[in-house]
PyMOL Python script that loads the backbone (N, CA, C, O; Angstrom):
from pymol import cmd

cmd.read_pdbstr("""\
ATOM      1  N   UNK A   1      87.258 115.247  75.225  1.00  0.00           N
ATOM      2  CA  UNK A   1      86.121 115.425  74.349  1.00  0.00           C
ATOM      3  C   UNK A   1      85.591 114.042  73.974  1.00  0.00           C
ATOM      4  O   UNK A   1      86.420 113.185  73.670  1.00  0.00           O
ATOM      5  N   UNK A   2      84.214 113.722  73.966  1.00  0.00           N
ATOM      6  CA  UNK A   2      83.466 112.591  73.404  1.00  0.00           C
ATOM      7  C   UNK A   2      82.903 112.815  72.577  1.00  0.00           C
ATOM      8  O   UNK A   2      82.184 113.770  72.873  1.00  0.00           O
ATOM      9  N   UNK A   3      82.638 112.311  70.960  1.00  0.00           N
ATOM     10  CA  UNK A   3      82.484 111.896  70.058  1.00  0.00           C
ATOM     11  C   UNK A   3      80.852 110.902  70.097  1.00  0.00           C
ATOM     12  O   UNK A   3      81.130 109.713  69.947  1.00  0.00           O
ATOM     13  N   UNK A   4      79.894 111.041  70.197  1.00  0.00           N
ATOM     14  CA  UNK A   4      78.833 109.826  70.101  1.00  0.00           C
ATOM     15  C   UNK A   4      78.450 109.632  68.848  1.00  0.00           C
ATOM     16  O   UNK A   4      78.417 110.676  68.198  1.00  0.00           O
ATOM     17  N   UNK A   5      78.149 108.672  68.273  1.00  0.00           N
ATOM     18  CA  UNK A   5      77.639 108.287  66.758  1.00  0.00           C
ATOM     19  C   UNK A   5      76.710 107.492  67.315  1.00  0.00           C
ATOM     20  O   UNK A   5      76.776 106.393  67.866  1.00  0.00           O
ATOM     21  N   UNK A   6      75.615 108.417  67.019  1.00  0.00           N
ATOM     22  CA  UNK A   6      73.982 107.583  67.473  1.00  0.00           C
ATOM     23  C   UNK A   6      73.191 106.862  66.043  1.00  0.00           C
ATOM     24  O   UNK A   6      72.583 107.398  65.116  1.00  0.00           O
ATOM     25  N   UNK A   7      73.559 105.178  66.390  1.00  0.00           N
ATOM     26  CA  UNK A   7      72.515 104.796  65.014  1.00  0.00           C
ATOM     27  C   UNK A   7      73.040 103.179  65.827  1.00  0.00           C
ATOM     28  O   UNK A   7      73.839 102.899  66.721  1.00  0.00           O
ATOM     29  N   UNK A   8      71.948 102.262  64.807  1.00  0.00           N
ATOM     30  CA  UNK A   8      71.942 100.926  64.546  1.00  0.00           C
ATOM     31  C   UNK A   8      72.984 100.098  64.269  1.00  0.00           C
ATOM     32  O   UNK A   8      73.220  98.960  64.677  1.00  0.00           O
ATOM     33  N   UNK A   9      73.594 100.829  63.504  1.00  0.00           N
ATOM     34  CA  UNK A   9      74.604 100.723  62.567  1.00  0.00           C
ATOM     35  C   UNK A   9      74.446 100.022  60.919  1.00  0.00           C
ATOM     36  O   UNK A   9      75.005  99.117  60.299  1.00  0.00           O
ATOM     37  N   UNK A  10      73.283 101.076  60.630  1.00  0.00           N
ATOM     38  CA  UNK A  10      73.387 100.947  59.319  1.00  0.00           C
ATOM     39  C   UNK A  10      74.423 101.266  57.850  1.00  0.00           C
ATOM     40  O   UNK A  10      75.505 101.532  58.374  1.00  0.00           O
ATOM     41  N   UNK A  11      74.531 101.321  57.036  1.00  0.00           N
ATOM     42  CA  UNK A  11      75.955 102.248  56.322  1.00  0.00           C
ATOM     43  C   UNK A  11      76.368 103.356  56.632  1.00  0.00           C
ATOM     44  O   UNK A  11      77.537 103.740  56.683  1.00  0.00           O
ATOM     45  N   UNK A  12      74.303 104.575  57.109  1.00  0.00           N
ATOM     46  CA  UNK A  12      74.602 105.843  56.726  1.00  0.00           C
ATOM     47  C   UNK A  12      75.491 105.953  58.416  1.00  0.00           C
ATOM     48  O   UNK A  12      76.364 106.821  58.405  1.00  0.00           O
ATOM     49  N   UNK A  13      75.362 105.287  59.606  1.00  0.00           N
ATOM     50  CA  UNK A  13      75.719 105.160  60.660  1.00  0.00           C
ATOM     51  C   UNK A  13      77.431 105.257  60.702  1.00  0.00           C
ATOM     52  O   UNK A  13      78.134 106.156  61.165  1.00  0.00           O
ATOM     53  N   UNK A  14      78.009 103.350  59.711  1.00  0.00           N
ATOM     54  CA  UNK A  14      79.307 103.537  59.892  1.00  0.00           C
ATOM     55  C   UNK A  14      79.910 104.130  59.025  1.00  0.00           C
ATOM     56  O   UNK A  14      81.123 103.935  58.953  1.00  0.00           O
ATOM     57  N   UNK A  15      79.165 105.189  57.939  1.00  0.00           N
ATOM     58  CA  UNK A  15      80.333 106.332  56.922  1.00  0.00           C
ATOM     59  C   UNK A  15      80.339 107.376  58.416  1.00  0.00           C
ATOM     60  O   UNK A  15      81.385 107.778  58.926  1.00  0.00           O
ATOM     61  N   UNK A  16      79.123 107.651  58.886  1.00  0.00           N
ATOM     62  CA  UNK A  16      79.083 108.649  60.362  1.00  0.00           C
ATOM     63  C   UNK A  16      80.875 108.893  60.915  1.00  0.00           C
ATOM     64  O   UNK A  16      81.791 109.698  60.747  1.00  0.00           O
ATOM     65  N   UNK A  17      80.608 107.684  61.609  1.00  0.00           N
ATOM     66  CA  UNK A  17      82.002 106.969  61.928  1.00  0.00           C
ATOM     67  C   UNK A  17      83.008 106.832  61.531  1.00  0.00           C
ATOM     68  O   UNK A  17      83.995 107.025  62.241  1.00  0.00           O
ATOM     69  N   UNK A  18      83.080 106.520  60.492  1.00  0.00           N
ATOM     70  CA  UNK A  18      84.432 106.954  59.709  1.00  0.00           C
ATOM     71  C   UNK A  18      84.698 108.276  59.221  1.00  0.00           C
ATOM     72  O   UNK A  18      85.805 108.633  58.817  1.00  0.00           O
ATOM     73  N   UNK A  19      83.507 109.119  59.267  1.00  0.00           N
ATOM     74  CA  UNK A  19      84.101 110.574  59.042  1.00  0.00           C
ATOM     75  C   UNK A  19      84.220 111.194  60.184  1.00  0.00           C
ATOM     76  O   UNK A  19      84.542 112.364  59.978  1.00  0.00           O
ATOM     77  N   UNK A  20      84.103 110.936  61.367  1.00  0.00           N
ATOM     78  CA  UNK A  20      84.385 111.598  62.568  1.00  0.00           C
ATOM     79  C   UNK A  20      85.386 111.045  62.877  1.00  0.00           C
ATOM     80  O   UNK A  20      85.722 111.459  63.986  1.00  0.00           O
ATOM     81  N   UNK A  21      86.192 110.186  62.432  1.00  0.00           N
ATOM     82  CA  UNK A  21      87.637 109.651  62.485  1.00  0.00           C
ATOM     83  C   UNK A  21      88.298 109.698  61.827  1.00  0.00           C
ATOM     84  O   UNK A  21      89.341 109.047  61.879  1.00  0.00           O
ATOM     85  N   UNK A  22      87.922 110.668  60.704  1.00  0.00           N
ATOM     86  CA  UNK A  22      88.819 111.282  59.929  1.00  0.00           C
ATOM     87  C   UNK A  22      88.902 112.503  59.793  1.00  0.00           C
ATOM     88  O   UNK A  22      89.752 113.108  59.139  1.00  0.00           O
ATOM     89  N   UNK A  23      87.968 112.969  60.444  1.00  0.00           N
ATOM     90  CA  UNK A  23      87.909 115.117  60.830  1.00  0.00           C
ATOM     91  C   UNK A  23      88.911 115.098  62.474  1.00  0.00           C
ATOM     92  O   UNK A  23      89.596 116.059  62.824  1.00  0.00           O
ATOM     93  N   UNK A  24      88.794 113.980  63.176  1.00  0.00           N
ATOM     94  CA  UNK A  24      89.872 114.325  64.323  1.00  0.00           C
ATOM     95  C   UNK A  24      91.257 113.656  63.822  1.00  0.00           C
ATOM     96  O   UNK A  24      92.308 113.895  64.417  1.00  0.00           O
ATOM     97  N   UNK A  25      91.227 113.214  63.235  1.00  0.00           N
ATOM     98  CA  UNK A  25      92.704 112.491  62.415  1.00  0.00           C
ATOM     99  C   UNK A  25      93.858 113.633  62.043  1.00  0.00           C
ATOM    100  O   UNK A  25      93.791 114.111  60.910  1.00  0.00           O
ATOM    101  N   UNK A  26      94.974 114.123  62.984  1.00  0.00           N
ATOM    102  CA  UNK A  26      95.499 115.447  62.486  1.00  0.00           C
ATOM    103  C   UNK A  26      95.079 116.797  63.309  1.00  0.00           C
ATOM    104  O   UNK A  26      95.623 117.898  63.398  1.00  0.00           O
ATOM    105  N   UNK A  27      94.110 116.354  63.767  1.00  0.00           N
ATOM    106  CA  UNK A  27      93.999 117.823  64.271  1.00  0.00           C
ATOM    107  C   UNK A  27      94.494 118.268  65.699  1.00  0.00           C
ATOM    108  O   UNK A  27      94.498 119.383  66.220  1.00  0.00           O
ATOM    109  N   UNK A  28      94.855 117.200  66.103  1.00  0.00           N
ATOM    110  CA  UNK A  28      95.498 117.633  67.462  1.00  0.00           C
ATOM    111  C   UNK A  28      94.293 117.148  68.540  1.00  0.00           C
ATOM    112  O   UNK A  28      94.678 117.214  69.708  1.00  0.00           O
ATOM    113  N   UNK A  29      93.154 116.759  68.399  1.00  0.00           N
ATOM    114  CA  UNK A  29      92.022 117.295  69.309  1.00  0.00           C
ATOM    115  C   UNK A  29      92.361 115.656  70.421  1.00  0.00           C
ATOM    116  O   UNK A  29      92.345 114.576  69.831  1.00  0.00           O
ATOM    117  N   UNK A  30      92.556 115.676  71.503  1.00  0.00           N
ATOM    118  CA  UNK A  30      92.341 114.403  71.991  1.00  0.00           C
ATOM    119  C   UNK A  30      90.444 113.739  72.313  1.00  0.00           C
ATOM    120  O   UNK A  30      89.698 114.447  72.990  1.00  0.00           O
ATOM    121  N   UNK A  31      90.075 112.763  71.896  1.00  0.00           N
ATOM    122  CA  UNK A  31      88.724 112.551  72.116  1.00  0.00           C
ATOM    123  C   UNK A  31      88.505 111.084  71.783  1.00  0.00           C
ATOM    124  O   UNK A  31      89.254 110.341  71.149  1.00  0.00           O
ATOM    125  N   UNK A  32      87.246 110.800  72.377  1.00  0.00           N
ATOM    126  CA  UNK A  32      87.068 109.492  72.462  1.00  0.00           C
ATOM    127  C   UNK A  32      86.192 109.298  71.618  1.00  0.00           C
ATOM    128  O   UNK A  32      85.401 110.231  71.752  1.00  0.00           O
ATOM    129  N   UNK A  33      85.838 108.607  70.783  1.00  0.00           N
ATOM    130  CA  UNK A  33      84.427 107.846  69.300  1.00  0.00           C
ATOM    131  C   UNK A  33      84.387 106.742  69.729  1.00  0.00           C
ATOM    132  O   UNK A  33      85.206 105.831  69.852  1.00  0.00           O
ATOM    133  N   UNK A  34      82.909 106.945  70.054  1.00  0.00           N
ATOM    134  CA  UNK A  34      81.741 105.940  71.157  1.00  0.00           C
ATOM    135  C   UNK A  34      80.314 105.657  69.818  1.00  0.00           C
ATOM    136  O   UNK A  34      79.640 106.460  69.173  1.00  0.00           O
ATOM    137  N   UNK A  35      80.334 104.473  69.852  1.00  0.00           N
ATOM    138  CA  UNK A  35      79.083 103.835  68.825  1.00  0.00           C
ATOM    139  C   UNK A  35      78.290 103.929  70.108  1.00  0.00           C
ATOM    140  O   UNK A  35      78.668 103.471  71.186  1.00  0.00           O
ATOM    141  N   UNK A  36      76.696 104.823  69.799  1.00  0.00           N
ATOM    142  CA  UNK A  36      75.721 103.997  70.435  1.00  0.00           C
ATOM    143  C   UNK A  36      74.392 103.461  69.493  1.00  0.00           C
ATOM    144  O   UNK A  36      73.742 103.996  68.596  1.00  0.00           O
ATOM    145  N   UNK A  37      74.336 102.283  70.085  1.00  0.00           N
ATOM    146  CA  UNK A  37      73.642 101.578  69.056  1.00  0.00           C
ATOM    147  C   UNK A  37      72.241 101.064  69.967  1.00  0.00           C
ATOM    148  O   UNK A  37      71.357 100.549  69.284  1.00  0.00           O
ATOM    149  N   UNK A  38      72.056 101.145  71.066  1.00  0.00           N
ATOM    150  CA  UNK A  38      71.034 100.854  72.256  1.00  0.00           C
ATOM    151  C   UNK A  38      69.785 101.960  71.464  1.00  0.00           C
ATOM    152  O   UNK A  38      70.154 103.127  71.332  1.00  0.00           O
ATOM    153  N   UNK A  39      68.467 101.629  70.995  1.00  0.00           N
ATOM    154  CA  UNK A  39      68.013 102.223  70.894  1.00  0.00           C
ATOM    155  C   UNK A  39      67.252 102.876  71.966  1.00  0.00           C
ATOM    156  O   UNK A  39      66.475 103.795  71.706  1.00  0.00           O
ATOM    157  N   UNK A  40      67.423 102.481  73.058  1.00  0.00           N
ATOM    158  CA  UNK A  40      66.733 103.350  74.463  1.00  0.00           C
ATOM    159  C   UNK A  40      67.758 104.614  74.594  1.00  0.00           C
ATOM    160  O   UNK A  40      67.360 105.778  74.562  1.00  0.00           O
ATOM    161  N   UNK A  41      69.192 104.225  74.754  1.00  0.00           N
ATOM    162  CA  UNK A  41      70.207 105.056  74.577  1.00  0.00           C
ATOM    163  C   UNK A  41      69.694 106.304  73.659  1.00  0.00           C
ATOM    164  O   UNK A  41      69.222 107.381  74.022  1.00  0.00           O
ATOM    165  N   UNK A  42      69.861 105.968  72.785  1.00  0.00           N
ATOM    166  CA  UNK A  42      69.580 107.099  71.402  1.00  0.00           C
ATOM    167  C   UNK A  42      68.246 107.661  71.775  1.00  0.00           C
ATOM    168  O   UNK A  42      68.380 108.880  71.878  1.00  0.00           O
ATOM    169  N   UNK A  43      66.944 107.274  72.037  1.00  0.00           N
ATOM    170  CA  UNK A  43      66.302 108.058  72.451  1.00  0.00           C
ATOM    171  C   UNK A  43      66.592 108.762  73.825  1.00  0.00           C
ATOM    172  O   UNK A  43      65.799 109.675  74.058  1.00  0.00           O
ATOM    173  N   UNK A  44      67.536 108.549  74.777  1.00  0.00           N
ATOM    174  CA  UNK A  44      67.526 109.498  76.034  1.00  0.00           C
ATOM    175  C   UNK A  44      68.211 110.747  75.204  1.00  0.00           C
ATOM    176  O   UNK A  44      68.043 111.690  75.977  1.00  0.00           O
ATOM    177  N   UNK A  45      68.720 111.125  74.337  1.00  0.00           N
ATOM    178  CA  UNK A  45      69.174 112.193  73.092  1.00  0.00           C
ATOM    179  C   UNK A  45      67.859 112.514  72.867  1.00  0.00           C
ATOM    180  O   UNK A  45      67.705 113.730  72.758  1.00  0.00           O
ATOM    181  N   UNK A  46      67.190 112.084  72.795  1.00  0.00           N
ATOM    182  CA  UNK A  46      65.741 113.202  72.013  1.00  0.00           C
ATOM    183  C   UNK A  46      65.393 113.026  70.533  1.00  0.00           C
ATOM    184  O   UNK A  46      64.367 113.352  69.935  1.00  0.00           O
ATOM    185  N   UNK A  47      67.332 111.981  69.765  1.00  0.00           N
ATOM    186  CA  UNK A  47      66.755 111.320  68.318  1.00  0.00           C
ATOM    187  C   UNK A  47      66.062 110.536  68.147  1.00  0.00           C
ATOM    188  O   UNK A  47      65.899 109.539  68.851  1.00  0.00           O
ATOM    189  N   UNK A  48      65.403 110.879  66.990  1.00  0.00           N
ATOM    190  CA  UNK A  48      64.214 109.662  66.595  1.00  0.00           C
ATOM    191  C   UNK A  48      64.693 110.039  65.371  1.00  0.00           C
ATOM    192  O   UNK A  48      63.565 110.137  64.889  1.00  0.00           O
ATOM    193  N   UNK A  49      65.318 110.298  64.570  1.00  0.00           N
ATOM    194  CA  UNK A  49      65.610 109.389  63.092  1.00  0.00           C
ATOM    195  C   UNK A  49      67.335 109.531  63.096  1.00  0.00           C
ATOM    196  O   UNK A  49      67.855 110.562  63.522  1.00  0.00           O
ATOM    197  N   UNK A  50      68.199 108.327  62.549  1.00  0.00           N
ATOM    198  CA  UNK A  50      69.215 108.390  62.737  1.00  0.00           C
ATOM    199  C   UNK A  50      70.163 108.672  61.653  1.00  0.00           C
ATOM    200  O   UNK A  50      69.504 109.359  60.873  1.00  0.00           O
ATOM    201  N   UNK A  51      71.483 108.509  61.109  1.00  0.00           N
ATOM    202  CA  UNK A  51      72.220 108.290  62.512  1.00  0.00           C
ATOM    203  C   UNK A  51      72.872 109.797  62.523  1.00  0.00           C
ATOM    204  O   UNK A  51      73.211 110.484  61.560  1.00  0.00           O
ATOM    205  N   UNK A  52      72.928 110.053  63.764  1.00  0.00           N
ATOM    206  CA  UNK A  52      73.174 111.539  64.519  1.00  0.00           C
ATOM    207  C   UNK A  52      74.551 111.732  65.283  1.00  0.00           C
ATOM    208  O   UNK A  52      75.135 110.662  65.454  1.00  0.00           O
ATOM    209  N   UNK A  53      75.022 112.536  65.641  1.00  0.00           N
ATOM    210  CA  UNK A  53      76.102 113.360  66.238  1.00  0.00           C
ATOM    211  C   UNK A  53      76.055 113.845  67.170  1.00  0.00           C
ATOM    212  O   UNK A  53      75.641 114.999  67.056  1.00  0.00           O
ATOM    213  N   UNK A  54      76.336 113.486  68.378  1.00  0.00           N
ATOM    214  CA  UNK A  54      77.037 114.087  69.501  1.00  0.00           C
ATOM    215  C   UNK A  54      78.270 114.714  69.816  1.00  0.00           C
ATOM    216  O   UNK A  54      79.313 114.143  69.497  1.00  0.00           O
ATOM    217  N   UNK A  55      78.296 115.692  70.334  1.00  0.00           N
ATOM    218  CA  UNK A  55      79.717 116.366  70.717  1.00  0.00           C
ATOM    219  C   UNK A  55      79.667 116.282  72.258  1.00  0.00           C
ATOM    220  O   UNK A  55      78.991 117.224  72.671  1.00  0.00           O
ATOM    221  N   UNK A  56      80.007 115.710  73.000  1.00  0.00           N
ATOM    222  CA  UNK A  56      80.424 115.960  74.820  1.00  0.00           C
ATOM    223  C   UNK A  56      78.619 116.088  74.894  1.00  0.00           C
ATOM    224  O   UNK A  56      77.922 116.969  75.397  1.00  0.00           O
ATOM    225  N   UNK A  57      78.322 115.102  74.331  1.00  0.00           N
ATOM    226  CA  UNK A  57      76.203 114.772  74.958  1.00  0.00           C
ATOM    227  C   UNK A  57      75.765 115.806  74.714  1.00  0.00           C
ATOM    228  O   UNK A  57      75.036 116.337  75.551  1.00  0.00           O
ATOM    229  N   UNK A  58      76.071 116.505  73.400  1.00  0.00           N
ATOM    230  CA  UNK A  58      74.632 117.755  72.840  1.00  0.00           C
ATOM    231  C   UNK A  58      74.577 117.217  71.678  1.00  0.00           C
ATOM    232  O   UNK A  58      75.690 116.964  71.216  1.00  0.00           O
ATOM    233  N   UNK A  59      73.561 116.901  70.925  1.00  0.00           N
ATOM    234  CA  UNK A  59      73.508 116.010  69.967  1.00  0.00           C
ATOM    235  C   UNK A  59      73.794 117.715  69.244  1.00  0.00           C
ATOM    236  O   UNK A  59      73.654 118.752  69.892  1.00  0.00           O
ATOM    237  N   UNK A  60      74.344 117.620  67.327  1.00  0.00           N
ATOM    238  CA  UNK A  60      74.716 118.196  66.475  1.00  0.00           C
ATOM    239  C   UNK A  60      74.101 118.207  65.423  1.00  0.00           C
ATOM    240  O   UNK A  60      73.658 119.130  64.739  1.00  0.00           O
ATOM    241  N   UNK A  61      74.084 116.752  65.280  1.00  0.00           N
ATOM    242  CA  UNK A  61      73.464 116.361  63.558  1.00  0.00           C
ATOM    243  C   UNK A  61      72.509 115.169  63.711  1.00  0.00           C
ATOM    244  O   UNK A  61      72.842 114.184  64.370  1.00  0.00           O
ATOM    245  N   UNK A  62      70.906 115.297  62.882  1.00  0.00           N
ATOM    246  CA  UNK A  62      70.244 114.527  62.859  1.00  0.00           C
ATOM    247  C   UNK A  62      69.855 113.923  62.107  1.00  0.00           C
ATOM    248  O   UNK A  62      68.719 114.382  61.987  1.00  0.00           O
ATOM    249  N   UNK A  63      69.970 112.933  61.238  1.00  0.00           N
ATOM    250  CA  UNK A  63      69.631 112.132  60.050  1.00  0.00           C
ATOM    251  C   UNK A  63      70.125 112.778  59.046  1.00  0.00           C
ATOM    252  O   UNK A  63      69.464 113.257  58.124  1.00  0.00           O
ATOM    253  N   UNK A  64      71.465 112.830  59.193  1.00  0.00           N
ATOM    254  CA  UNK A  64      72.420 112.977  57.629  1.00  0.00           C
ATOM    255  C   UNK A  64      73.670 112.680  58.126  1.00  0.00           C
ATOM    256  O   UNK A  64      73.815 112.484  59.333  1.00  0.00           O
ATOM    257  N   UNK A  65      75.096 112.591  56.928  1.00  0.00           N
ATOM    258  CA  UNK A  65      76.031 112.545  57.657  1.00  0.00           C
ATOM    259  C   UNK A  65      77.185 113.256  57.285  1.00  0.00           C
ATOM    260  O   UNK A  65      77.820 112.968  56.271  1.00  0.00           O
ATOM    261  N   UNK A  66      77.539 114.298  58.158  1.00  0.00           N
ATOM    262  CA  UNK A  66      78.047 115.495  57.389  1.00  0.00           C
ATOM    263  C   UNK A  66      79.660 114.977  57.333  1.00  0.00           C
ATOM    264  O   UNK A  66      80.123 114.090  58.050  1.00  0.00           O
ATOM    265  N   UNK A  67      80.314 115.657  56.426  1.00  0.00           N
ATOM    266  CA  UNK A  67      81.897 115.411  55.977  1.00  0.00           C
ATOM    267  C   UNK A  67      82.756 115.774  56.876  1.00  0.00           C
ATOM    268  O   UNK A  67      82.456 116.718  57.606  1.00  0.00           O
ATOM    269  N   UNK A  68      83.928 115.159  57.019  1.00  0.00           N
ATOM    270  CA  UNK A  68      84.826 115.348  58.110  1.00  0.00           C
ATOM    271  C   UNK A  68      85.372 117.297  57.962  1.00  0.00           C
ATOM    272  O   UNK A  68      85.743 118.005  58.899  1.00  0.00           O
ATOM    273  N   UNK A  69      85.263 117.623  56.782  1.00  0.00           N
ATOM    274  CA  UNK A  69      85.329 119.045  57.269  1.00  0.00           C
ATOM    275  C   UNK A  69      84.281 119.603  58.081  1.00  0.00           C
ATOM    276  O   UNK A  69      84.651 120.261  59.053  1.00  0.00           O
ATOM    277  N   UNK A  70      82.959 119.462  57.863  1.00  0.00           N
ATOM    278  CA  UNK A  70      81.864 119.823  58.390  1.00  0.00           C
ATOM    279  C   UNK A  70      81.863 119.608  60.174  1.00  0.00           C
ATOM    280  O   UNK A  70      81.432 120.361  61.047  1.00  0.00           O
ATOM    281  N   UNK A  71      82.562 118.202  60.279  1.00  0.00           N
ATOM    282  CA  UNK A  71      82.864 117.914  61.555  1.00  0.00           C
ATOM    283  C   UNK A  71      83.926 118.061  62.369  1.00  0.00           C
ATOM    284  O   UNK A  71      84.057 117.613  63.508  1.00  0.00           O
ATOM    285  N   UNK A  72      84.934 118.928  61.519  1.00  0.00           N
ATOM    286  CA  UNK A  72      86.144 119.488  62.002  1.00  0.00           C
ATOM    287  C   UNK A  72      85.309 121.086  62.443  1.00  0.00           C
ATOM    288  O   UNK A  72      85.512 121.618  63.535  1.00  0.00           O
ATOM    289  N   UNK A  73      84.582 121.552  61.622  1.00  0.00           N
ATOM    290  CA  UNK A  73      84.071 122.929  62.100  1.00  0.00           C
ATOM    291  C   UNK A  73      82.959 122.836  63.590  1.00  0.00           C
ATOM    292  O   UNK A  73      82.506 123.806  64.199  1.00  0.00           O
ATOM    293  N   UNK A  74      82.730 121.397  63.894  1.00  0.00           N
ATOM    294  CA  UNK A  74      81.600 121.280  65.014  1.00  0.00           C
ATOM    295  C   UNK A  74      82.574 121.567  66.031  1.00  0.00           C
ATOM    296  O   UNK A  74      82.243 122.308  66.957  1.00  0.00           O
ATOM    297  N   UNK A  75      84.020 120.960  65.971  1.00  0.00           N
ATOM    298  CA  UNK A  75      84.915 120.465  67.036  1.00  0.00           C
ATOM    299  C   UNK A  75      85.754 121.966  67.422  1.00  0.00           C
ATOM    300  O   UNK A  75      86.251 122.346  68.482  1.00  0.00           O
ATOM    301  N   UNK A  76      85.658 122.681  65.923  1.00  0.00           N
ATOM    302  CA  UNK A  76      86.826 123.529  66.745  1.00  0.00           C
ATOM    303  C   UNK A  76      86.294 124.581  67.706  1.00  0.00           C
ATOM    304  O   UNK A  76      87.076 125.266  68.365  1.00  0.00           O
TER     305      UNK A  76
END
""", "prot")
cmd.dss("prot")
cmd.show_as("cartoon", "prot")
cmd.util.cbc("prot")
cmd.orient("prot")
């Protein structure tokens, strides 16, 4: 499973990041958490406001950043 955190890396970007590494923290899930920060990148996703969520390249979440429970319920 891949993990994408699409942003700049502004704050709302690396809390992104740290809560998607703390909703797979425990759960058994093996997966990889990939920063993309290329804004050509992030637009081949279809986002235009950030920072957003990918699960295995279907983006999830778009300009907010939901809680590692929220992102434990994307994964299971």
């Amino acid at each position: 499973m891949k993990i994408q955190i699409l942003g700049t890396g502004c704050p709302k970007c690396r809390k992104l990041a740290e809560n998607a590494r703390a909703a797979v923290t425990g759960m058994g899930v093996e997966c990889e958490i990939v920063k993309v920060t290329d804004i050509n990148e992030i637009m081949k996703f279809g986002v235009m406001l950030t920072p957003a969520l990918a699960i295995d390249g279907q983006v999830k979440v778009v300009g907010k950043v939901p809680t590692p429970d929220e992102i434990r319920k994307m994964l299971a």
